[in-house]
C-alpha distance (Angstrom), angle and dihedral (degrees) to the residues before:
residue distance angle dihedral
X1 . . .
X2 3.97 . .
X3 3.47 119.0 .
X4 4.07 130.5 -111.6
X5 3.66 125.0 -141.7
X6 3.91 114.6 -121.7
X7 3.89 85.8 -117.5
X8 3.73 93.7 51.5
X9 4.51 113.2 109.8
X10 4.09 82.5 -131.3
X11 3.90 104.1 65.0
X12 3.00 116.9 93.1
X13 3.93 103.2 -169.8
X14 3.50 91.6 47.7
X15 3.95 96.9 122.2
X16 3.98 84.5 52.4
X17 3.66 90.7 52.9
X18 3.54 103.8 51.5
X19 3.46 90.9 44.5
X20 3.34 93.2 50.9
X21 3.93 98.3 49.9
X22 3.99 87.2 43.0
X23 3.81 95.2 53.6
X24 3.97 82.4 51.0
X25 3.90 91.2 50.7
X26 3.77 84.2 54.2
X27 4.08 104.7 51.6
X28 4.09 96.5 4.8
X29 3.98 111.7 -158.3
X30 3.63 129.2 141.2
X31 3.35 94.9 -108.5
X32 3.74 96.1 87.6
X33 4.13 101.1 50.1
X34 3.96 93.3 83.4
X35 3.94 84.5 57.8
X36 3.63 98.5 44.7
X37 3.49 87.5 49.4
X38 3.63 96.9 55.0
X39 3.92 101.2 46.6
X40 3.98 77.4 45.3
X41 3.27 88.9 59.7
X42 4.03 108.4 46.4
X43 3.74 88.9 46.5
């Protein structure tokens, strides 16, 4: 399993994962990391 960048054609959760890492850039905590990683991970 290889990783995608968000910017990448081929990743599909893309939108979730920028949104994700922005709302974390906004109110940081590390609360939020398990879920990054996750949609990081199915893209």
């Amino acid at each position: 399993m290889s990783l995608k960048p968000p910017w990448f054609v081929t990743n599909r959760t893309a939108a979730t994962t920028v949104r994700l890492l922005t709302g974390s850039a906004a109110g940081p905590g590390w609360s939020a990391v398990p879920r990054i990683f996750a949609s990081a991970l199915r893209g």
